[in-house]
Residue frames as qw, qx, qy, qz and C-alpha x, y, z in Angstrom:
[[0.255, -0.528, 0.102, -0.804, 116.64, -132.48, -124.21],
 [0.691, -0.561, 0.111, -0.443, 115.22, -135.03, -121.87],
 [0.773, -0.002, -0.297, 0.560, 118.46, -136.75, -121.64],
 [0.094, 0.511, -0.189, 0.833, 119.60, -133.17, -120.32],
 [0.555, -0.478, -0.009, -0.681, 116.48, -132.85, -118.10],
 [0.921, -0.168, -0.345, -0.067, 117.07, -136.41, -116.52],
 [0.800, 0.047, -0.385, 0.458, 120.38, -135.74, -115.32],
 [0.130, -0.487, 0.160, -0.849, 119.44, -132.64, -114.05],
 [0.753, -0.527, 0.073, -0.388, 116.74, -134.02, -111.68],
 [0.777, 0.263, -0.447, 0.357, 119.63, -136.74, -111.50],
 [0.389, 0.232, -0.421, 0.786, 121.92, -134.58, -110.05],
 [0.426, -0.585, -0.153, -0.673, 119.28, -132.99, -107.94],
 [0.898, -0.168, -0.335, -0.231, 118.46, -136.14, -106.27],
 [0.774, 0.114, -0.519, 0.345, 121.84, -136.61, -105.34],
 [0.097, -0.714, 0.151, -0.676, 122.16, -132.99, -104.25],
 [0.472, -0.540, 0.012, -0.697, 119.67, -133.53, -102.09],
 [0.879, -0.426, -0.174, -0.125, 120.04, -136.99, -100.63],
 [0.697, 0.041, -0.452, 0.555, 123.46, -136.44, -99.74],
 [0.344, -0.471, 0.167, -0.795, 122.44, -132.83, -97.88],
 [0.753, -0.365, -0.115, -0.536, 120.05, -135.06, -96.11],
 [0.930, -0.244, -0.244, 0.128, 122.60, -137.84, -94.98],
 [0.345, 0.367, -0.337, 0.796, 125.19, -135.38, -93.91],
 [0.361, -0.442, 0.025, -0.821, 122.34, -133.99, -91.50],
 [0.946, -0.156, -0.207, -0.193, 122.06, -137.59, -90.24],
 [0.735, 0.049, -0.405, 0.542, 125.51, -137.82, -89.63],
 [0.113, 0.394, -0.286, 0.866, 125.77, -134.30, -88.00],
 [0.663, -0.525, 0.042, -0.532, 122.51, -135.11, -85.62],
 [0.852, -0.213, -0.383, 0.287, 124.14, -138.98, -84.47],
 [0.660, 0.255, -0.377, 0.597, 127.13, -137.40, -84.14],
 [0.247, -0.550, 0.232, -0.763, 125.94, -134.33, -81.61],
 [0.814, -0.511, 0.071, -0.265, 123.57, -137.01, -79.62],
 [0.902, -0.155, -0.264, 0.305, 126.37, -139.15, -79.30],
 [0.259, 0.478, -0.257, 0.799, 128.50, -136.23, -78.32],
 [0.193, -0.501, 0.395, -0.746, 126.39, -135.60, -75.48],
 [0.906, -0.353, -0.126, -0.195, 125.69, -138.97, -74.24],
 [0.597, 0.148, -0.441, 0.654, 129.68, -139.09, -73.53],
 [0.024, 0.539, -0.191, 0.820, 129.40, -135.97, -72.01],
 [0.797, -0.403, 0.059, -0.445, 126.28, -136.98, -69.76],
 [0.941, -0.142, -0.304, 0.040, 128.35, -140.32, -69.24],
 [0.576, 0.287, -0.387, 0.661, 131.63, -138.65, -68.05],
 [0.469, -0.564, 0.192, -0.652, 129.36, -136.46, -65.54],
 [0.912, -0.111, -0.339, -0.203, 128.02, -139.59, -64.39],
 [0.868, -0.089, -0.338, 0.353, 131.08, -141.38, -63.62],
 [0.292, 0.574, -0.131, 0.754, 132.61, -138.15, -62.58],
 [0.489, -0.525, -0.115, -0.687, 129.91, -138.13, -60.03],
 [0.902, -0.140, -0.408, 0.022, 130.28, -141.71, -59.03],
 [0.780, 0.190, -0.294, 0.519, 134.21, -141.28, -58.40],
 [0.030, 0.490, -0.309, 0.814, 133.83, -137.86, -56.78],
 [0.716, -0.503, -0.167, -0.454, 130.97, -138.91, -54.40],
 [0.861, -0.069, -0.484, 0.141, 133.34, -142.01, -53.36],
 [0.448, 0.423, -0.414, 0.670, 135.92, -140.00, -52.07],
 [0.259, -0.503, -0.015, -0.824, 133.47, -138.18, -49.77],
 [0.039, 0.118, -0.647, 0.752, 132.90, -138.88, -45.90],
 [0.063, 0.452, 0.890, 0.023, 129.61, -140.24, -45.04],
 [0.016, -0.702, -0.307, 0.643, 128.24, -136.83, -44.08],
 [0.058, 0.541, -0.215, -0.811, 128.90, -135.48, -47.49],
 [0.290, -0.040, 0.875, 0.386, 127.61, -138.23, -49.97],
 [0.333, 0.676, 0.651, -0.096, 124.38, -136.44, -50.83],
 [0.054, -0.787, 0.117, 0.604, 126.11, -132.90, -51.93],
 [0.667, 0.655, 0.335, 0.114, 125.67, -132.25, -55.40],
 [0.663, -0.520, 0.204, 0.499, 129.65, -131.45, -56.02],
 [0.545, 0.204, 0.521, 0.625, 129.84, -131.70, -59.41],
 [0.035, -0.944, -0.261, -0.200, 128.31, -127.66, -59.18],
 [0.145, -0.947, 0.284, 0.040, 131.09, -126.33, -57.12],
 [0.728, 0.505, 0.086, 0.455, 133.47, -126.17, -59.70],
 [0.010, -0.981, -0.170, 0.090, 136.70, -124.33, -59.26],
 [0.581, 0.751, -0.248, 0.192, 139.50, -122.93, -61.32],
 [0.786, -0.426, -0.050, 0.446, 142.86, -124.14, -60.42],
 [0.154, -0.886, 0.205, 0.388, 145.61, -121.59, -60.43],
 [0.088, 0.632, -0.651, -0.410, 148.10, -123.49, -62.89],
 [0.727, 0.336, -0.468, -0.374, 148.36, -126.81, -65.22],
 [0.108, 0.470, -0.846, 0.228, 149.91, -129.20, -62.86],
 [0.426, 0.157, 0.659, -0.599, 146.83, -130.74, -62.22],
 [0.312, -0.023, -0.794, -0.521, 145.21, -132.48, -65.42],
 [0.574, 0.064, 0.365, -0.730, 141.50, -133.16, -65.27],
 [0.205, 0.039, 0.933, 0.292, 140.37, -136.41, -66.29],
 [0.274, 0.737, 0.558, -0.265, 137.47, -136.03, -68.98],
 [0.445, 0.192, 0.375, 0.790, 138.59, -132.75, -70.28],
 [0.082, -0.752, -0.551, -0.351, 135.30, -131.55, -70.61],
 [0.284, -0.955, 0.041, -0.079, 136.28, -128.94, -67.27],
 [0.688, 0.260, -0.292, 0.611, 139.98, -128.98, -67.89],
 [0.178, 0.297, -0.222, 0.911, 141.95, -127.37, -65.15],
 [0.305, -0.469, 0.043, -0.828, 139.20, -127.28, -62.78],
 [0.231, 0.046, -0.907, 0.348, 138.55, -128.96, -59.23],
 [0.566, -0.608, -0.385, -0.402, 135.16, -129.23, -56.85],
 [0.171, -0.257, 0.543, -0.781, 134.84, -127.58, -53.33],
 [0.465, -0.358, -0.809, -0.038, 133.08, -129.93, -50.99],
 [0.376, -0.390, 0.207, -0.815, 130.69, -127.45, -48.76],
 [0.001, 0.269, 0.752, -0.602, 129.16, -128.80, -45.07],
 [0.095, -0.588, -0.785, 0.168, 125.57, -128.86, -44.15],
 [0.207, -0.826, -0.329, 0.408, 126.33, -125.10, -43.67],
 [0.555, 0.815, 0.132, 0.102, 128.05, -123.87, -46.84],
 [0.173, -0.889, 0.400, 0.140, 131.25, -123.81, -45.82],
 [0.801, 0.370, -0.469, -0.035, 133.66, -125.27, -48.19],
 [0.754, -0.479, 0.257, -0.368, 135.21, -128.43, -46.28],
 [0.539, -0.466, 0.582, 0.392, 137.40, -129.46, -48.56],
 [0.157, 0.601, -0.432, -0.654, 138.88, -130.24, -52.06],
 [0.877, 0.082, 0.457, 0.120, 138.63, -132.75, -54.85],
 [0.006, -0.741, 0.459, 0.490, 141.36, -132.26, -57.01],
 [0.927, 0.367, 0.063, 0.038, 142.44, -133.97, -60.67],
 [0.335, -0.737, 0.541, 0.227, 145.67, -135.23, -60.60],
 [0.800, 0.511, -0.182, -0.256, 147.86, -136.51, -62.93],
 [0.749, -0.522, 0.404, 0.063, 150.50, -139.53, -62.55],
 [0.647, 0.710, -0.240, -0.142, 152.27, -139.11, -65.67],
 [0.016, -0.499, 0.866, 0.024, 155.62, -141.93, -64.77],
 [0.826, 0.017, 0.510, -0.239, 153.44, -144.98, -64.77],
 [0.565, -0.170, 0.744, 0.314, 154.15, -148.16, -66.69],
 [0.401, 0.464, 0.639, 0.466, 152.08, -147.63, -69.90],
 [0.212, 0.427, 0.138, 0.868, 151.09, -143.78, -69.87],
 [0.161, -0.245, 0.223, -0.930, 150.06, -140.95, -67.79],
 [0.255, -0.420, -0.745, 0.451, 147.35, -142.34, -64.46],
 [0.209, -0.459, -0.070, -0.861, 144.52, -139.88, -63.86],
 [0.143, -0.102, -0.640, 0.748, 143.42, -139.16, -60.12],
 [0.230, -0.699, -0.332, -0.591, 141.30, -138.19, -58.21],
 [0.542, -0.007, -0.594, 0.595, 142.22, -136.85, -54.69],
 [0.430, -0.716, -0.428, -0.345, 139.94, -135.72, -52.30],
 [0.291, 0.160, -0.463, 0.822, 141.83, -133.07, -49.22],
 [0.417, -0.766, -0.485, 0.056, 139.95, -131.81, -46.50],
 [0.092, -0.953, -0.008, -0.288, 140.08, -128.36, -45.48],
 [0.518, -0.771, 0.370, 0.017, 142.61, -129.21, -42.43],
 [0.332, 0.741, -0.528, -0.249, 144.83, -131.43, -45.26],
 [0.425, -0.201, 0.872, -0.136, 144.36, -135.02, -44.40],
 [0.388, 0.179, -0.526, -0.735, 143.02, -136.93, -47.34],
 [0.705, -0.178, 0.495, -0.475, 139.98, -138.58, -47.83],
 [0.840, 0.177, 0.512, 0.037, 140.64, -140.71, -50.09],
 [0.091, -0.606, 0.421, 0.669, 141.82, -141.29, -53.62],
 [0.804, 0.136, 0.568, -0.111, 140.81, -143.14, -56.47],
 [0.289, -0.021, 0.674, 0.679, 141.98, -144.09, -60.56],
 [0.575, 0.531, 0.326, -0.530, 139.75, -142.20, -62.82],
 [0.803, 0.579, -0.081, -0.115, 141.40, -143.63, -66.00],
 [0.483, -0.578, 0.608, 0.251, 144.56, -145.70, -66.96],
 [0.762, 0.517, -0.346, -0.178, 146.09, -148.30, -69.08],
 [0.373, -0.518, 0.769, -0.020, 148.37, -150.39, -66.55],
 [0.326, 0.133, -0.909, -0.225, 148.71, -154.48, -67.52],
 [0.728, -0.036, -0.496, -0.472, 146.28, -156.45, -66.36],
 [0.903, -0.206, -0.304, 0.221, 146.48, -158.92, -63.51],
 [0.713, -0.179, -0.254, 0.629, 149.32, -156.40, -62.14],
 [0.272, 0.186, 0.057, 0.942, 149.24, -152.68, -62.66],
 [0.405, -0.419, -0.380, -0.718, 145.07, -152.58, -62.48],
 [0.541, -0.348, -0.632, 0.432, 145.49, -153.73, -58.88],
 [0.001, -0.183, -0.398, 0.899, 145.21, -149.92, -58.32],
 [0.409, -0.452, -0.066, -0.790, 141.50, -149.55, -59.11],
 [0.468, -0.252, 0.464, -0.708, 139.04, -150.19, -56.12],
 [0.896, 0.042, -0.085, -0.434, 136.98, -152.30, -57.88],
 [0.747, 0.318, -0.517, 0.271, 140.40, -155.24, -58.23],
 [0.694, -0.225, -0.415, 0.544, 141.94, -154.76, -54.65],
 [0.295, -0.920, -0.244, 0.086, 141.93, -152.24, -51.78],
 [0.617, 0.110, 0.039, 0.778, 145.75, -151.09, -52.65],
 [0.086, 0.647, 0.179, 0.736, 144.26, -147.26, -53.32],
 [0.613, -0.667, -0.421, 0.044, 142.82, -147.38, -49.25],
 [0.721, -0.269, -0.360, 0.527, 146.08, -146.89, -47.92],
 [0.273, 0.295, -0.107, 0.909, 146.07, -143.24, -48.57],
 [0.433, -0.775, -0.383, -0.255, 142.84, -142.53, -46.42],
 [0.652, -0.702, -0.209, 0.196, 143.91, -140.35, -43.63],
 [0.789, -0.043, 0.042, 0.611, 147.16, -139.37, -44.90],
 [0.058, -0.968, -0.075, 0.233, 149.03, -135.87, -44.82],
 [0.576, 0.637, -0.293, 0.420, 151.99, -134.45, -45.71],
 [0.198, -0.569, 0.617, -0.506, 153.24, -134.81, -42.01],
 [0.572, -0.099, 0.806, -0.119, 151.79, -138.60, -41.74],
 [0.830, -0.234, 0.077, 0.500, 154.00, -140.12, -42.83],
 [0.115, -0.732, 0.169, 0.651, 156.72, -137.38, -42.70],
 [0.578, 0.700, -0.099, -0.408, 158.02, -136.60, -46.25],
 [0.115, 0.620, -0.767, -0.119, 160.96, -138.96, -46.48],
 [0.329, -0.011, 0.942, 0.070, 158.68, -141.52, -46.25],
 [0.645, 0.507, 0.365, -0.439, 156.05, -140.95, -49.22],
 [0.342, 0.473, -0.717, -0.382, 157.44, -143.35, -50.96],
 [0.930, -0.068, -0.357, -0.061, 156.50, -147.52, -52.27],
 [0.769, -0.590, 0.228, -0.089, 158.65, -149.43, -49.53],
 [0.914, 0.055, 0.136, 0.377, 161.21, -150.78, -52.08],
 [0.437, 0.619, -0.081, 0.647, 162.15, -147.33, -52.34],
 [0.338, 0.204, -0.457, 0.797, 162.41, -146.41, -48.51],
 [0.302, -0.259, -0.129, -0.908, 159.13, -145.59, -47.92],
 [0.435, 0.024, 0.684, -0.585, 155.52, -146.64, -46.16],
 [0.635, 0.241, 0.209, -0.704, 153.59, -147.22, -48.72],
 [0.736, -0.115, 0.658, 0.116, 153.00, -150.87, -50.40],
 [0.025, 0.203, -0.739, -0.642, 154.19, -151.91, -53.71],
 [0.923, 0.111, -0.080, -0.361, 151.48, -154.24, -55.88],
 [0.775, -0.117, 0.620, -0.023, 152.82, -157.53, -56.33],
 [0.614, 0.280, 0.503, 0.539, 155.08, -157.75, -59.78],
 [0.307, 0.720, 0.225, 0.580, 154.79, -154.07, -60.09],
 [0.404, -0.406, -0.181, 0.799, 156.80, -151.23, -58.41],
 [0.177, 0.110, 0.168, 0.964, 156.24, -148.14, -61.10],
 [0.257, -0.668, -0.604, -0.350, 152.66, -148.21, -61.19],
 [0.570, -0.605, -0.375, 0.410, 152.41, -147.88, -57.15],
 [0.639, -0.140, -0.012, 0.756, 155.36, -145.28, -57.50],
 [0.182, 0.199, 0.211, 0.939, 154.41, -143.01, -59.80],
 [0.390, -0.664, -0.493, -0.404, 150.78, -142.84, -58.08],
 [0.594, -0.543, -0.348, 0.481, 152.26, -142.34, -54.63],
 [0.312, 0.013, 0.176, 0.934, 154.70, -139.38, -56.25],
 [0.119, -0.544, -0.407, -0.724, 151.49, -137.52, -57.61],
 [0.519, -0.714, -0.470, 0.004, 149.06, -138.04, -54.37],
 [0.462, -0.629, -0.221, 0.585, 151.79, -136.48, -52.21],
 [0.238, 0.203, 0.283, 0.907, 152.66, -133.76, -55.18],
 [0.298, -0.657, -0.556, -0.413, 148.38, -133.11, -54.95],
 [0.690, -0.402, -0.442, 0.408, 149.26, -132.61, -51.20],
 [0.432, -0.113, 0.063, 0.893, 151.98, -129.86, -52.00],
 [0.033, 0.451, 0.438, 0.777, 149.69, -128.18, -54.33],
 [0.407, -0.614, -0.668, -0.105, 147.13, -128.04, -51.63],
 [0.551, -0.479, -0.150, 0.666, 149.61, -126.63, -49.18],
 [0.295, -0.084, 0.179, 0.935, 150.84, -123.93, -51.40],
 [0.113, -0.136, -0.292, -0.940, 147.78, -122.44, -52.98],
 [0.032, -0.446, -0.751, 0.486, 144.71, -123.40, -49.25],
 [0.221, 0.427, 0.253, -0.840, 143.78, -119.92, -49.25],
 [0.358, 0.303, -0.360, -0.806, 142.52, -119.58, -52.92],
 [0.386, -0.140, -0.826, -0.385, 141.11, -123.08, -52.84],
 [0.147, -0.360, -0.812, 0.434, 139.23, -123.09, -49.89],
 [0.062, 0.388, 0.243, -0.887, 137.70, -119.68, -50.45],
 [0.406, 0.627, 0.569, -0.345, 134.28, -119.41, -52.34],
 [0.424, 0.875, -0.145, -0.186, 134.18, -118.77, -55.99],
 [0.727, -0.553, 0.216, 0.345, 137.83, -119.81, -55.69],
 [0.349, -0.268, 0.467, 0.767, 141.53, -119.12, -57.75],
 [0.258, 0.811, -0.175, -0.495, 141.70, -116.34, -59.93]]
C-alpha cells in the first residue's frame, strides 16, 4: 500500500513539474517572440528612416502602413507581409512611398529591399534589408561595406531611359561590384520593377488609407 501511495505522489510530482517546465518554455518562448518582433520594428525603423529626405527623418512611418494591391512585392520581416509605409509632409499629405521589394535572381537567394519613391517618382533612395551574397563581393551592396546602393538616389523610370536600367556589362548605366555581376543585376532589375509598380498602381498608393 505505501509502495502504491509513493508512486502515486511519484507520478504527481512529475505531473506537476513537467506542467510547470512546459510553462517555462511557453513564457521564454513568447518573450523571445516579441523581442524579435520589437527588434525587426527597430531595424525596420532604422532602414526606413534612412531612405527619407532630411525633412522627413523625424516622421514616425512605421504607423502609415499600407496594403499593397498584389504579391509582387515581398516584405522583409513578414511580420506586415504585403504591406508598404506612406511618407506624409509637415502637412499630412502623403509624399511618398516606401515599398518592400524583392530581388529574387541574386547569387545565393532572393535580396530583400527597401525602396523609397516620392510622390512625383524619383527615388530616394534604396537600401538591403536582408541577404546572403559572398562576402568580400556580393555584400558590397549594403551601405554599411561601400556606397554601391547610392547610385540609385534620384533615379526614375525616365532617368536613365528604360534601355538603360541595366549593370553596364549588360548595356546599361548602372555599375557592376567588382567580381560580381548577378548580385548588382538582379538588384537593379527589382528597383526599376519597384518603379513600374509605382507607375501602375500612384493613385491607390498615394491616397490615404490606401489599396483596397
Amino acid at each position: 500500500m505505501e509502495l502504491k501511495q509513493n508512486i502515486i505522489r511519484n507520478a504527481i510530482g512529475l505531473s506537476l513539474f513537467a506542467l510547470l517546465t512546459a510553462g517555462l518554455i511557453a513564457a521564454t518562448q513568447q518573450s523571445t517572440k516579441t523581442q524579435i518582433a520589437d527588434n525587426q520594428a527597430e531595424f525596420a525603423a532604422r532602414q526606413l528612416v534612412d531612405l527619407l529626405p532630411e525633412a522627413f527623418k523625424q516622421q514616425d512611418i512605421l504607423n502609415q502602413q499600407v496594403a499593397l494591391s498584389n504579391n509582387e512585392l515581398s516584405l522583409i520581416g513578414k511580420a506586415t507581409t504585403d504591406n508598404g509605409w506612406q511618407v506624409l509632409d509637415s502637412e499630412g499629405n502623403i509624399a511618398g512611398i516606401i515599398l518592400p521589394v524583392s530581388a529574387p535572381n541574386a547569387y545565393t537567394e532572393t535580396i530583400e529591399l527597401l525602396v523609397g519613391i516620392a510622390a512625383d517618382g524619383e527615388l530616394w533612395g534604396v537600401r538591403v534589408a536582408h541577404h546572403k551574397e559572398t562576402p568580400g563581393l556580393g555584400d558590397q551592396i549594403e551601405i554599411k561595406k561601400s556606397d554601391w546602393i547610392l547610385q540609385f538616389d534620384g533615379k526614375s523610370l525616365t532617368m536613365p531611359m528604360p534601355e538603360l536600367w541595366a549593370v553596364k556589362k549588360d548595356g546599361g548605366e548602372f555599375d557592376q561590384l567588382t567580381g560580381a555581376t548577378i548580385t548588382p543585376r538582379a538588384i537593379v532589375n527589382a528597383v526599376r520593377n519597384s518603379l513600374q509598380y509605382f507607375q501602375a498602381n500612384q493613385q491607390g498608393l498615394l491616397i490615404r488609407g490606401g489599396q483596397s
